[in-house]
C-alpha positions, -999 to +999 in steps of 0.1 A: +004-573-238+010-537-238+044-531-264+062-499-247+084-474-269+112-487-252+103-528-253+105-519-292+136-504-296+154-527-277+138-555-299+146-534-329+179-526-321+190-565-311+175-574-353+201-543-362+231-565-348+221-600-349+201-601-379+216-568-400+249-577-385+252-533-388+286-523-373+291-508-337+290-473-351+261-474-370+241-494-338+254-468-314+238-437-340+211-457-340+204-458-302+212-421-298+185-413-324+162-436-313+169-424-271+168-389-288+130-397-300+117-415-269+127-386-245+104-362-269+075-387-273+079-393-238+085-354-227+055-338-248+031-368-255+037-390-225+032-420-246+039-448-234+027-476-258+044-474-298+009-478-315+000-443-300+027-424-320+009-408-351+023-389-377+016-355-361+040-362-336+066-369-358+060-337-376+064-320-344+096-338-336+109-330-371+099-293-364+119-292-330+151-310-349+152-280-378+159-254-343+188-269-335+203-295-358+220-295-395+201-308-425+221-338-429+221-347-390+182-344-390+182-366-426+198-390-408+177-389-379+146-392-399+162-422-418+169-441-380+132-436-376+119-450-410+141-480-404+122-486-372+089-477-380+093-502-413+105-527-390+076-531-366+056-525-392+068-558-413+068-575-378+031-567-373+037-545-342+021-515-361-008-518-378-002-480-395+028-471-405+031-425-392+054-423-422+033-440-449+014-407-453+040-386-439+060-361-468+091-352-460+115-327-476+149-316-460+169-295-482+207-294-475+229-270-491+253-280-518+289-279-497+321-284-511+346-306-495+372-289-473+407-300-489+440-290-477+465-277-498+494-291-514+524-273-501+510-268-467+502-313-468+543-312-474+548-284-443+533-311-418+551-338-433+585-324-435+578-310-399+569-345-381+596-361-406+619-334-389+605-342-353+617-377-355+650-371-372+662-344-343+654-368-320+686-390-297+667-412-275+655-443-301+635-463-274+618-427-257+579-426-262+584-395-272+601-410-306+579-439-302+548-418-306+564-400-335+569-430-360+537-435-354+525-404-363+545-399-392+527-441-406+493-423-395+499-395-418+512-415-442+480-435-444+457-411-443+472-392-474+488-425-486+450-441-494+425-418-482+408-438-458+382-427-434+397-421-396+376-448-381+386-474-414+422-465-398+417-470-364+402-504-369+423-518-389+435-552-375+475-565-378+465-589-408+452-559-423+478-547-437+499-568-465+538-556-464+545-579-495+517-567-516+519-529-504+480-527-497+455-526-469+426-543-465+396-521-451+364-525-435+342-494-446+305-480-443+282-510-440+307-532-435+319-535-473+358-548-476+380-534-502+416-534-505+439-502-513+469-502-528+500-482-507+524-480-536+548-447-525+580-469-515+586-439-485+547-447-470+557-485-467+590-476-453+573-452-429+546-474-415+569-506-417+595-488-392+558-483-373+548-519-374+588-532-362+587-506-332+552-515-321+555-553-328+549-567-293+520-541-288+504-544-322+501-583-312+491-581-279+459-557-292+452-571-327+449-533-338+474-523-359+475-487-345+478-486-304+482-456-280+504-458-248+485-478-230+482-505-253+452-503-265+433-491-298+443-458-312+408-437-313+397-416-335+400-387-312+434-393-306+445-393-342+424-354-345+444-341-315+476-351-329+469-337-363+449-300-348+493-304-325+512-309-359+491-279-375+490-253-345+532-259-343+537-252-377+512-220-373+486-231-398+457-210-406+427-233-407+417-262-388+429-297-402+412-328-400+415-365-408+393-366-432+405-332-451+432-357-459+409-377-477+389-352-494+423-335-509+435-369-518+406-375-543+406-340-556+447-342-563+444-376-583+412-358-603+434-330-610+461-355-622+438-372-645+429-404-626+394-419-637+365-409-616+353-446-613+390-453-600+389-429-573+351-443-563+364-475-556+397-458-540+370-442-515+346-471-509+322-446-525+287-468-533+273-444-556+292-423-583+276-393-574+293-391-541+324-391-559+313-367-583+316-338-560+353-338-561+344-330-600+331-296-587+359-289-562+387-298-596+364-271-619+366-244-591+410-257-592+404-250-631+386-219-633+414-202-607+440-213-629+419-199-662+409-166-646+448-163-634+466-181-668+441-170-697+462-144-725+423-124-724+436-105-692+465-093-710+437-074-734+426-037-728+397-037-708+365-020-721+359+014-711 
């Protein structure tokens, strides 16, 4: 029996859930990749059965990815691929693996996490703070919508957490009388972060008592106005609102929130190993770019602070 492209992935993709138990994000990058692939086997090879893709192919696919995609999209893409071709291969669907003899070397430029900064952090907050304060009408969405807001933001900056890890989290997720949320992160690893600011309890508590009724119909702990789960886009728009009315100059993002939170506490002096486990970070060296983001913090403060620029410059 002939074993299309197609026939494979499907199999491959139903061991990703059932057997990897991989969460509905990573299965859904997964298909694109994979549908992403098929179309150009399919478009410039016509192949039709998997044992007919060879490694020259794949170079030619990599080739058309570095046109048009970033470094990190096209490791990841290459990655998807591995994963499937070691799959079939250990199910004895391949005899040849294309990527056994197959060297591959993406470089990706060194960037720097985009962090907001301090001051402007307060500006949003003391604007949506003054949004719900001006307000008359306590049972309005419009005020609604606001609190929660205000115990988004509060999160986000409160614990750093990814904008999906929010978005997910479930009403048993979050502990009132221990001040910390539990959170289902990257390869579905569970850690629990501790909220201790008395004003972001108070802020998302106000949340949770407005929102009861919703919040147990759903199971999420954050809903939108129909009743349903907040998404991820949502929480973007309402952040890119907040920043265009206070006339910001950059764009703002959910997870700018958790990049500046991890470079503040480095500045402060918390442990490195501390904020890894903060982030749900699996290797230190992720963390460790926040490092390079506090020196560039130190070396403005040393260029602008330093008694040397008081001295008579050399002619």
């Amino acid at each position: 029996m002939i074993l299309t492209v197609k026939d494979v992935t499907r199999q491959f993709l139903h061991h990703c859930r059932y057997e990897k138990n991989l969460s509905d994000k990573s299965l859904k990058a997964y298909q694109t990749d994979l549908s992403q692939f098929i179309n150009f086997i399919d478009n410039n090879y016509h192949v039709i059965c998997v044992t007919a893709i060879d490694k020259n192919m794949l170079r030619e696919y990599i080739k058309a990815l570095s046109l048009k995609s970033k470094p990190k999209t096209i490791k990841r893409k290459i990655a998807t691929l591995k994963a499937f071709f070691n799959h079939i291969e250990f199910e004895d669907i391949i005899i040849n693996n294309p990527f056994r003899k197959l060297r591959i070397k993406i470089k990706e430029g060194k960037q720097l996490p985009k962090t907001i900064a301090l001051p402007k952090i307060i500006r949003l907050f003391k604007h949506v703070y003054d949004i719900k304060n001006d307000m008359r009408c306590d049972q309005c969405y419009s005020f609604k919508a606001a609190i929660r807001d205000l115990a988004v933001l509060e999160l986000l900056f409160a614990t750093g957490v990814r904008v999906a890890e929010l978005c997910n989290l479930r009403k048993d997720d979050v502990d009132f009388l221990r001040g910390s949320l539990k959170v289902i992160g990257k390869e579905n690893k569970e850690r629990i972060i501790p909220v201790c600011n008395a004003g972001s309890i108070k802020a998302v508590r106000a949340y949770f008592e407005l929102f009861k009724s919703e919040i147990f119909k759903t199971r999420y702990f954050f809903v939108n106005r129909l009743q349903g789960r907040l998404s991820e886009q949502s929480v973007r728009f309402m952040i890119r609102k907040y920043a265009r009315a206070i006339k910001m100059d950059e764009r703002i993002t959910p997870h700018m929130f958790r990049h500046s939170i991890a470079t503040l506490l480095l500045e402060n002096g918390v442990d490195i190993r501390y904020i890894q486990t903060f982030l749900g970070h699996s290797s230190i060296t992720t963390t460790q770019i926040y490092v390079q983001v506090n020196e560039e913090a130190q070396r403005k403060v040393i260029l602008e602070k330093h008694p040397r620029r008081l001295f008579m410059q050399d002619e």
